[in-house]
C-alpha positions, 0 to 999 in steps of 0.5 A, a space after each residue: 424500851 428500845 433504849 434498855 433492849 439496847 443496853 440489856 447485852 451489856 447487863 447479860 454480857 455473853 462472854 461473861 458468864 462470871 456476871 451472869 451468875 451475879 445477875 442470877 444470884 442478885 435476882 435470888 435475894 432480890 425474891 427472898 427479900 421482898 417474901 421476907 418485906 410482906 411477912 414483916 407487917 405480919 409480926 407487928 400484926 400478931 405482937 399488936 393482937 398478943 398484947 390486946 390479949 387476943 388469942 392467935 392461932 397461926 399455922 406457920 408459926 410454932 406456939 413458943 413464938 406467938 408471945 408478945 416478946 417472941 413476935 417483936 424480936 421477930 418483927 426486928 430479925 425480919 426487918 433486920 434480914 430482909 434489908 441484909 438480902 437488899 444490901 447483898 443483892 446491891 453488891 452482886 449486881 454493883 459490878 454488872 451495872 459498873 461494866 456496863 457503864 464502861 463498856 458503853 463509854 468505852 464503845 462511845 469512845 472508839 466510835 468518837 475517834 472513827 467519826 470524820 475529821 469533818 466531824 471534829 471540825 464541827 464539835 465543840 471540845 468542852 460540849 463533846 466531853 460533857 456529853 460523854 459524862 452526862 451519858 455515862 451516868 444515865 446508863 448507870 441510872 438506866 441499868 441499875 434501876 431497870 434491873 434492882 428496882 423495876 422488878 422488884 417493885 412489880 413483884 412487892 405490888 403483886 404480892 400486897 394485892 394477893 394479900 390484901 385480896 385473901 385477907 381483907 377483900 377486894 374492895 381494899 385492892 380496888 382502893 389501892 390499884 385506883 391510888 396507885 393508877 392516879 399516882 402512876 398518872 401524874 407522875 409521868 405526866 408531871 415527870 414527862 413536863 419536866 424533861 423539857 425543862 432538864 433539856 434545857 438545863 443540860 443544854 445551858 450546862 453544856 453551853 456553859 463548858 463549851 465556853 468555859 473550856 475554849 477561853 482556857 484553852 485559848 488562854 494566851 489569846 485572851 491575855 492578848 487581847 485584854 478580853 477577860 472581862 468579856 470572856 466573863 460575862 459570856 460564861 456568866 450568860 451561859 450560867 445564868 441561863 443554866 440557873 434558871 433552867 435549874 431553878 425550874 427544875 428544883 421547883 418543879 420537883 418540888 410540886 411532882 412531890 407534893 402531888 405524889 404525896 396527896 394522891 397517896 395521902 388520900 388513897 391510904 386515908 380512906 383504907 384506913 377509914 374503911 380498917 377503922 369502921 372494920 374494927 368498930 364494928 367487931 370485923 377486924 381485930 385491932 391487929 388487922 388495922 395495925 397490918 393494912 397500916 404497915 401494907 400501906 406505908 411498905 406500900 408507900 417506899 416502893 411506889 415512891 421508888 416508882 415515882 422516883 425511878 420513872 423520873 431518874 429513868 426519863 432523865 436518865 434517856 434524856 441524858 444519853 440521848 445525845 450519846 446514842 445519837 453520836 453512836 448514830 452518827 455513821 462515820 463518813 470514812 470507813 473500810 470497805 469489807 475486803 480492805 486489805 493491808 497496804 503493803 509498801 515496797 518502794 513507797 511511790 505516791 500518785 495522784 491521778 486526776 483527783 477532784 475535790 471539794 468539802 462542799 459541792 459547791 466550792 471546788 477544792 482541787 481540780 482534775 490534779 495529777 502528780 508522781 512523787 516517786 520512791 524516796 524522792 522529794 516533791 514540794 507543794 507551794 502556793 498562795 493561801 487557799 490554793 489547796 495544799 492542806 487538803 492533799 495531806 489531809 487526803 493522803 491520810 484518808 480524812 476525807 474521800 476524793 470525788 474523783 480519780 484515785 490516790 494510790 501508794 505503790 499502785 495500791 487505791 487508798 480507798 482499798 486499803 485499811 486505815 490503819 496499815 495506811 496511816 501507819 505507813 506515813 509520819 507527819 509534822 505539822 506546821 502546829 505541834 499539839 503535845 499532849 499534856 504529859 511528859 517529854 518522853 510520853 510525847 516522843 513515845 507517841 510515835 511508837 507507843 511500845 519504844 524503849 528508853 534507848 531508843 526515845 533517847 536516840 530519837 531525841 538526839 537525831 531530832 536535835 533536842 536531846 541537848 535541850 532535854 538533858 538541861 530541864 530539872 526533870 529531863 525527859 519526865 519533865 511535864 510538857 503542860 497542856 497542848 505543849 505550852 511550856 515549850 516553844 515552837 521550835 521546842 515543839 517542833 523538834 519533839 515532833 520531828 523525835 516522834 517521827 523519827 521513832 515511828 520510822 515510817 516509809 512515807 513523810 508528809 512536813 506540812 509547813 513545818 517551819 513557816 510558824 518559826 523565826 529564820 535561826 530556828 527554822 535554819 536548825 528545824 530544817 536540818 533536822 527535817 532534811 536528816 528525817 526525810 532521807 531516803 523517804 518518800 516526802 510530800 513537803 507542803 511548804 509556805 516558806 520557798 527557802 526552805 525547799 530549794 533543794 527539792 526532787 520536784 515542786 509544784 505549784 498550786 493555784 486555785 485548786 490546779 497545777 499552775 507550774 512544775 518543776 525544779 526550783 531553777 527551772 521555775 525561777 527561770 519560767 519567770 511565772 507564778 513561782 518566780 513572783 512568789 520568790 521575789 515577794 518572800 526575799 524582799 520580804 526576808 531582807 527588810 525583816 533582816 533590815 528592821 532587826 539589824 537597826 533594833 539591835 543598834 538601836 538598843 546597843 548603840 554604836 562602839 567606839 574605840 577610845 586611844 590608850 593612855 600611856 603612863 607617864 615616864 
């Protein structure tokens, strides 16, 4: 119930009274349909009595109609009629319950993409994405049986009881409401049985994308290491457990459908046992044993419908229960109620005295203070775990410090929107994810409202227009999934376009090279170096050769400023950055060594041969 009051402002929409009309007109037919489905059973009752040569007097009926031939093609047109004002009240409300069903994924959707980065960090893809399917078809099943089948089937019981109570007495009534208490009974008990066993199988199904989904997308790294096999038997496990949940299922089905018919069997046997002795003994006519058989198998669709409807119902909250609870998660960063626009001026960034830690018991940066002033440059180095990552993930405001404060021209990014302050900042990261769409829809991304001339001239800033113009379809050209048809420094490059086309005030390069070989890191730095001109740019950098030149650089070390200043001044302290220095250029130069004696290896050594000259 607390599940259909949640959905019931999607099926009575407030700002739609266009849906509201068809819910009305829907519930319209859906009375005029079930009025004509009890007077049906009547025309077969009065056709059976003409031809037993009984005289009829019905006052509802004029007398031309009360022959044989007249009451079948009654009979006929009711049926006819009433199974049209089905169908038209399944039309009106097609369009309610589709809404619905978008507004909700919809709503699901915006609230996935709010949730933390420590959220998305923990989901599995394929697992999330299943979720969100599975739940969009149970409220479908949820909306639309609630309000086209529910209801009217409470009204069809009503009416058959003040029939068979005015026609044939309470004893009939009686017989009927015991059948369809036991058969209410069992159904929910056996349908309540088997929730568990479709928990299972969606947990299987779900198990079994999730595995599906990550060896694909990690379909190289299975390549590299010859694991298809094992990748097989994982998802093969997965779906072997699914089989059996299955199996379970459809068994299961089988034996709630097999009581549901002997239940109802039994409960319409002894009516028509009771019909039959009625008739023998001259106080029904054969009519009458007819119409109470033509109640009862009406009778028979909607409480099978019933049975039906608890299961798909049940099995439908089983499906969005997952769904809800994600709309129940609280997304860890929000807005405080009187945020306010950043609003940037110079563009200055501090840090002032930050502490933080993803779990409070492993501290990730302590007590650290830093300036990078208005179109400066300040570089962040040190050795792995250090904490470097973590200071752009914070500038972005995927997470909240502990303590201190992060302010953007004074202003706390805690008191700002998401929004204005994200919209502030360009990033290119050390790993360019594309998604899998063209070129020119991945530049666009930057700024999504972009004209073509303006795509184009990011392209040639970027220093990829030249590559762009030599595919066969150019800047339409499909990028493949996560960009694998491109390299990394294709990548790369396409990254920093997007930037560029965002034109933002604040830069964050966050080891945008150290995946990269020397030429191309050689050429994405010159890029780099174009797109952070005159902007304010936290470079977080593994490669040192690559920030040489910048404003300021500091060092990290576990989680603290261990040296600051220039790249000269820091060689000269002869500490932390020095060593790293040393290590990185003697690691360079026996990379160079290696490569320079592969070359001749495989080219092998020129020699010049003496010129013959011709003889005289």
């Amino acid at each position: 119930m607390s599940t259909i009051k949640n959905l019931w402002p999607y099926m009575w929409p407030h700002d739609r009274p266009d849906l509201k009309r068809r819910v009305a007109y829907a519930a319209f037919f859906l009375v005029i349909a079930k009025l004509l489905t009890a007077l049906v059973p009547f025309f077969f009752k009065y056709a059976t009595d003409a031809l037993d040569e009984k005289s009829l007097d019905v006052w509802w009926l004029p007398t031309i109609v009360l022959t044989p031939v007249m009451l079948v093609i009654g009979y006929n047109i009711a049926r006819v009629t009433f199974t049209g004002f089905n169908q038209l009240r399944d039309a009106l409300f097609a369009r309610v319950g589709q809404h619905a069903v978008r507004q909700l994924a919809y709503r699901t959707f915006v609230h996935i993409h709010k949730l933390s980065l420590r959220f998305h960090l923990a989901r599995r893809t394929g697992g999330l994405s299943r979720v969100i399917e599975r739940g969009t078809k149970g409220i479908e099943v949820i909306v639309r049986f609630t309000i086209l089948n529910t209801l009217p089937t409470i009204l069809e019981f009503a009416l058959y009881a003040g029939i068979f109570a005015w026609n044939f007495g309470i004893s009939y009534v009686l017989v009927i409401a015991a059948t369809v208490w036991a058969y209410s009974w069992f159904t929910i008990r056996a349908s309540d049985w088997r929730i568990q066993i479709r928990r299972d199988m969606n947990e299987s199904d779900t198990d079994a994308n999730s595995k599906a989904i990550d060896s694909l997308l990690n379909f190289e790294t299975v390549k590299y290491f010859g694991n298809e096999e094992m990748e097989s038997r994982r998802f093969d496990a997965s779906m072997a457990k699914y089989e059996s949940a299955a199996t379970r299922t459809w068994t299961s089905l089988g034996w709630l459908n097999f009581g549901q018919t002997l239940i109802f069997g039994i409960g319409m046997m002894v009516c028509m046992v009771m019909s039959a002795l009625a008739v023998q003994r001259g106080e029904q006519t054969l009519g009458d044993f007819v119409l109470i058989n033509m109640f009862l198998m009406q009778l028979s669709i909607p409480l099978n419908f019933i049975g039906f409807v608890y299961r798909e119902i049940r099995q439908g909250l089983t499906d969005i229960e997952a769904m809800f609870d994600l709309l129940d998660v609280d997304a860890e960063i929000g807005d405080k109620p009187e945020a306010k626009e950043l609003v940037v001026e110079a563009g200055a960034i501090r840090f002032d005295s930050v502490n933080f830690h993803y779990d409070s018991d492993r501290s990730i940066l302590k007590d650290v203070s830093f300036d990078v002033p208005a179109g400066k440059t300040v570089a962040i180095v040190g050795p792995s775990g250090a904490g470097k990552s973590t200071i752009s993930r914070l500038l972005f405001r995927f997470y909240d410090i502990q303590d201190g404060a992060i302010t953007i021209d004074g202003q706390d990014l805690r008191d700002v929107t998401q929004a204005s302050l994200r919209g502030v900042i360009g990033m290119v990261p050390q790993d360019t994810v594309l998604f899998n769409d063209t070129v020119a829809y991945n530049i666009r991304y930057g700024r999504m409202d972009a004209t073509e001339e303006e795509v184009r001239e990011a392209a040639e800033l970027a220093q990829i227009g030249d590559f762009i113009k030599r595919l066969p379809q150019g800047f339409e050209t499909q990028v493949g999934e996560r960009g694998l048809k491109l390299s990394g420094g294709e990548k790369q490059r396409v990254a920093i376009a997007r930037t560029l086309l965002k034109a933002p005030p604040i830069l964050i390069l966050d080891e945008a090279t150290s995946a990269l070989d020397t030429q191309t890191e050689q050429e994405i730095k010159t890029a780099l170096d174009f797109v952070s001109r005159d902007r304010t740019t936290v470079v977080i950098a593994h490669r040192l050769s690559t920030i040489i030149d910048a404003d300021e650089i500091i060092v990290l070390e576990a989680g603290e400023i261990a040296e600051r200043g220039t790249h000269r001044k820091l060689l000269s302290k002869k500490g932390l950055y020095a060593a790293m220095w040393d290590r990185q250029r003697e690691a360079t130069e026996a990379e160079e060594r290696l490569r320079q004696a592969h070359e001749n290896d495989q080219l092998g050594v020129v020699r010049r041969r003496p010129s013959q000259e011709p003889a005289e």
